[in-house]
C-alpha positions as CSV (number, residue, x, y, z in Angstrom):
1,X,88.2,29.7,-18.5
2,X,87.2,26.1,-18.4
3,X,83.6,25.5,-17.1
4,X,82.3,23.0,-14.5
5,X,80.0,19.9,-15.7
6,X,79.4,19.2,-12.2
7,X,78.0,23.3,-11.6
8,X,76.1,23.4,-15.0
9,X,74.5,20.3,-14.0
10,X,73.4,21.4,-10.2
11,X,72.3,24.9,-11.6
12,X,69.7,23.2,-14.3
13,X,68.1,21.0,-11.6
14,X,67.8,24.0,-9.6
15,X,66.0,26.1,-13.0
16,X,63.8,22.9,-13.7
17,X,62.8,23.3,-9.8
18,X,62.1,26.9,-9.7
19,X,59.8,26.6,-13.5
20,X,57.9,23.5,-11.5
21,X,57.0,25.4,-8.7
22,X,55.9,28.6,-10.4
23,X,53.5,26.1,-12.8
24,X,52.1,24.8,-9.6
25,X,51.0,28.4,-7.8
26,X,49.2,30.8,-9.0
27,X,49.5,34.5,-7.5
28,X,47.2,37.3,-6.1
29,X,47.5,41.0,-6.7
30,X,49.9,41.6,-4.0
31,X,52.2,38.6,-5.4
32,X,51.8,36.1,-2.7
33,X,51.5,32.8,-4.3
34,X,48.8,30.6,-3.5
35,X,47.9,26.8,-4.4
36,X,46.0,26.0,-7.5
37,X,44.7,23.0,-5.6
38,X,42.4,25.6,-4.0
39,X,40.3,26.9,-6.5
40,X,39.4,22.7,-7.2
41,X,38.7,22.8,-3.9
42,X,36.1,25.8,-4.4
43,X,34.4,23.7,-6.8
44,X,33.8,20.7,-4.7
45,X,32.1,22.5,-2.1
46,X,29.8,24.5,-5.0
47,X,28.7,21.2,-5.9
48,X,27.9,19.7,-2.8
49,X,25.9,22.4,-2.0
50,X,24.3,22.5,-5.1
51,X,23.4,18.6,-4.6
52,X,22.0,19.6,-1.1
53,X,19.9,21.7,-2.2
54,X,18.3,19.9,-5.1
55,X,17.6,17.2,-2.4
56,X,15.9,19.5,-0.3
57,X,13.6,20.6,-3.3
58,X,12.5,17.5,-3.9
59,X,11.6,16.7,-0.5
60,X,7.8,18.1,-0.5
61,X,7.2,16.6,-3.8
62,X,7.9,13.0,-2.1
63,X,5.8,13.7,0.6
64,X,3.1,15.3,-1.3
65,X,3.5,11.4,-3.4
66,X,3.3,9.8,-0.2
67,X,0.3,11.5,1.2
68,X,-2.1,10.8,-2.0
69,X,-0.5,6.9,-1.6
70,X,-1.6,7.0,1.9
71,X,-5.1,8.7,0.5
72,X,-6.0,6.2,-1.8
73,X,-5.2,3.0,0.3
74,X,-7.4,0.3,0.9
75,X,-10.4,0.6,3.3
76,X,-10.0,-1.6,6.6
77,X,-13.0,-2.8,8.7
78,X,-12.1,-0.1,11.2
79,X,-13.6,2.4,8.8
80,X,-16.4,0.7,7.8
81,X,-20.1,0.5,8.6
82,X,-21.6,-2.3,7.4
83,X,-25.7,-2.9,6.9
84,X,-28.0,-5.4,4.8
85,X,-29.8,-4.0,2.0
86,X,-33.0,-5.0,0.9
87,X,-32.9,-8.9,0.9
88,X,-34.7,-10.4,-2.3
89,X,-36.0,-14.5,-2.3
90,X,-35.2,-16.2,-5.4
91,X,-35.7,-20.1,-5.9
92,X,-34.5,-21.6,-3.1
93,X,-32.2,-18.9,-1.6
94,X,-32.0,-15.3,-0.6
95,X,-29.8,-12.4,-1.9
96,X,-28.5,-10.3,0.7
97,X,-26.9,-6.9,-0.2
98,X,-24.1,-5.9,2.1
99,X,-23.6,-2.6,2.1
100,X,-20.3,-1.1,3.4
101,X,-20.1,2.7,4.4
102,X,-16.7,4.9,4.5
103,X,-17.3,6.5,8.1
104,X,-13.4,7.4,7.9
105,X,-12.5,11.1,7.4
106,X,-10.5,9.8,4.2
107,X,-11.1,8.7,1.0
108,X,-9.8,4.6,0.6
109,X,-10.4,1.5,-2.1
110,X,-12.2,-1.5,-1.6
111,X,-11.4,-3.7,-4.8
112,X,-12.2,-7.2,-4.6
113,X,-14.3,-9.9,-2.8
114,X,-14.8,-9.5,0.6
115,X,-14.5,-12.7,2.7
116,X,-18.4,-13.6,4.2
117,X,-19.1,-16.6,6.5
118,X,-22.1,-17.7,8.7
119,X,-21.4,-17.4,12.5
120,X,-23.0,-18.3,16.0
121,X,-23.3,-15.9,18.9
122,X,-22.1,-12.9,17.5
123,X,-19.0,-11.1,16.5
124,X,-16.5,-13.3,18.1
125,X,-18.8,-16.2,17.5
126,X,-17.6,-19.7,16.0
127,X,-17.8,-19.9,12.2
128,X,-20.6,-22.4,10.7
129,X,-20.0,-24.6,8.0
130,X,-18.3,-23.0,4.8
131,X,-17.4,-19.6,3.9
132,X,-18.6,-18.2,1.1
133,X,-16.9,-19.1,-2.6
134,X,-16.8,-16.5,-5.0
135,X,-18.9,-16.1,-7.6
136,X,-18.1,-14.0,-10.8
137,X,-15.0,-11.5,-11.9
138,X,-13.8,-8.6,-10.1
139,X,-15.1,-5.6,-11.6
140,X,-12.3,-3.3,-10.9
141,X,-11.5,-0.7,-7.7
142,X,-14.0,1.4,-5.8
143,X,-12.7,4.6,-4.5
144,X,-15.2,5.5,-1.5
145,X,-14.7,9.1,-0.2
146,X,-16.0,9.4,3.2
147,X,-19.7,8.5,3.6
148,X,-19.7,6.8,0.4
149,X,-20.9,3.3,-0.1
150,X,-20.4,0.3,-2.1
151,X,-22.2,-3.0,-2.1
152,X,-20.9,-7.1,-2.7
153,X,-24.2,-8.9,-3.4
154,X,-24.6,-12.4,-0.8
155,X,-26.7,-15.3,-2.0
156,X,-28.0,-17.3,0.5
157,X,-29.1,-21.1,0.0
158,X,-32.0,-22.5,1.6
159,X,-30.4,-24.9,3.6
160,X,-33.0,-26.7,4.7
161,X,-33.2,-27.9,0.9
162,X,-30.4,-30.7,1.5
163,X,-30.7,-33.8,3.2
164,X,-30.6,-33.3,7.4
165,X,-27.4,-35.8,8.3
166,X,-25.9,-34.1,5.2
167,X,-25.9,-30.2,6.1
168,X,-26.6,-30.4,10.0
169,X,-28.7,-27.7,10.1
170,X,-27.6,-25.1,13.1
171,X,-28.8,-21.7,14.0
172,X,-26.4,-19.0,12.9
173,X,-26.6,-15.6,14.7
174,X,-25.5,-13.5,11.5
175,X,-22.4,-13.0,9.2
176,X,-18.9,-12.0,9.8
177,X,-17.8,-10.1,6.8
178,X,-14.0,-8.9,5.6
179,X,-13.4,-6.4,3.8
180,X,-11.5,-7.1,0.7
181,X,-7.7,-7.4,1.5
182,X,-7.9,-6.9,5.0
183,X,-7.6,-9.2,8.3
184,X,-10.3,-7.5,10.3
185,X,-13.8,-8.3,10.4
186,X,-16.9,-7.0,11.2
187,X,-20.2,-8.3,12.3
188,X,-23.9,-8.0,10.7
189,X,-27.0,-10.0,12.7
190,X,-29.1,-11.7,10.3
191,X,-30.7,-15.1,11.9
192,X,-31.2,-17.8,9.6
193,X,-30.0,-21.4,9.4
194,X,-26.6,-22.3,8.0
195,X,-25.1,-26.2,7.8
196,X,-22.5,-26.8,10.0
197,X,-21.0,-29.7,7.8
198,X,-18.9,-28.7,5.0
199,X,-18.6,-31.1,2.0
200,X,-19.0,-31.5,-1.9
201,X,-22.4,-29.7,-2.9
202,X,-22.4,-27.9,0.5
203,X,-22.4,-24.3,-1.0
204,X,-24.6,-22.3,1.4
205,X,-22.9,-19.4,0.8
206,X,-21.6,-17.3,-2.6
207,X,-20.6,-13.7,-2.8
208,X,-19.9,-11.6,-5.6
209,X,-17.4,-8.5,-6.0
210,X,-17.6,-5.2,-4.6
211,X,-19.0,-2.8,-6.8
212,X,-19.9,1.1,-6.7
């Protein structure tokens, strides 16, 4: 009997068909098929939950990092005491140790020069003359835990040493002092005269770097 191209053809799609299908599934123990895409499915979720968890791990490491960051920050004036030393005379000027107490309940860094000028009135009194230059290298960072103390060594000119319409001698009340890196101040008396001009060979005021 003569066979049909037209059959033979329609019943091959139909096997390719049925072969894709059964590549595509996969089957449980009772036979009902189920999608492959499943099990890939399975594994995305494994992973993200893995990731999540990792994350979570890590999370009181980064605060644990944070906290000693926040530990060994830089003192500000806010947790500061600050007192004169001993003053010394030397030719023509005075050294004046400022001494800087951590009254925080933390440990902190001062590293650096602190900022000292001469001031009228008080704490919120107008600056005279100059601040103080620098004098020196910085000799590294001091870690202060609390009620620890570290000193910058002032020298103070005789002022009364220059000429009169030179300097402009004026009364001065004490010193406003900043800690190194910080915008706050904070206020030691110490009456003396300072010049109120400012000018070339006007250096009434030098301070060295904070040390341990």
């Amino acid at each position: 009997m003569p066979r049909n191209p037209v059959l033979i053809r329609s019943l091959g799609a139909v096997g390719i068909a049925v072969v894709l299908t059964t590549a595509a599934c996969g089957s449980d123990e009772s036979g009902t098929a189920e999608p492959v895409a499943g099990t890939a499915t399975s594994v995305t979720a494994a992973a993200a939950a893995a990731t999540t968890k990792a994350a979570a791990a890590s999370t009181p490491m980064t605060a644990a990092g944070t906290a000693a960051a926040q530990q060994q920050a830089g003192c500000v004036a806010s947790e500061l005491r600050l007192t004169l030393g001993q003053t010394q005379g030397a030719a023509g000027s005075t050294e004046l140790p400022l001494v800087f107490t951590n009254v925080s309940g933390r440990t902190c860094v001062l590293d650096g020069f602190p900022g000292v000028s001469y001031v009228q009135g008080g704490a919120d009194g107008a600056q005279v003359g100059a601040a103080a230059t620098r004098s020196g290298e910085t000799t590294g960072p001091v870690t202060l835990a609390p009620n620890a103390t570290a000193t910058a060594m002032v020298r103070a000119v005789e002022v009364r040493n220059y000429p009169e319409d030179t300097c402009a001698p004026t009364p001065v009340a004490g010193l406003r002092v900043y800690p190194p890196n910080d915008t706050g101040s904070i206020f030691v008396p110490y009456a003396t005269t300072g010049c109120s001009k400012t000018g070339d060979g006007l250096n009434q005021l030098s301070v060295q770097t904070v040390t341990g």
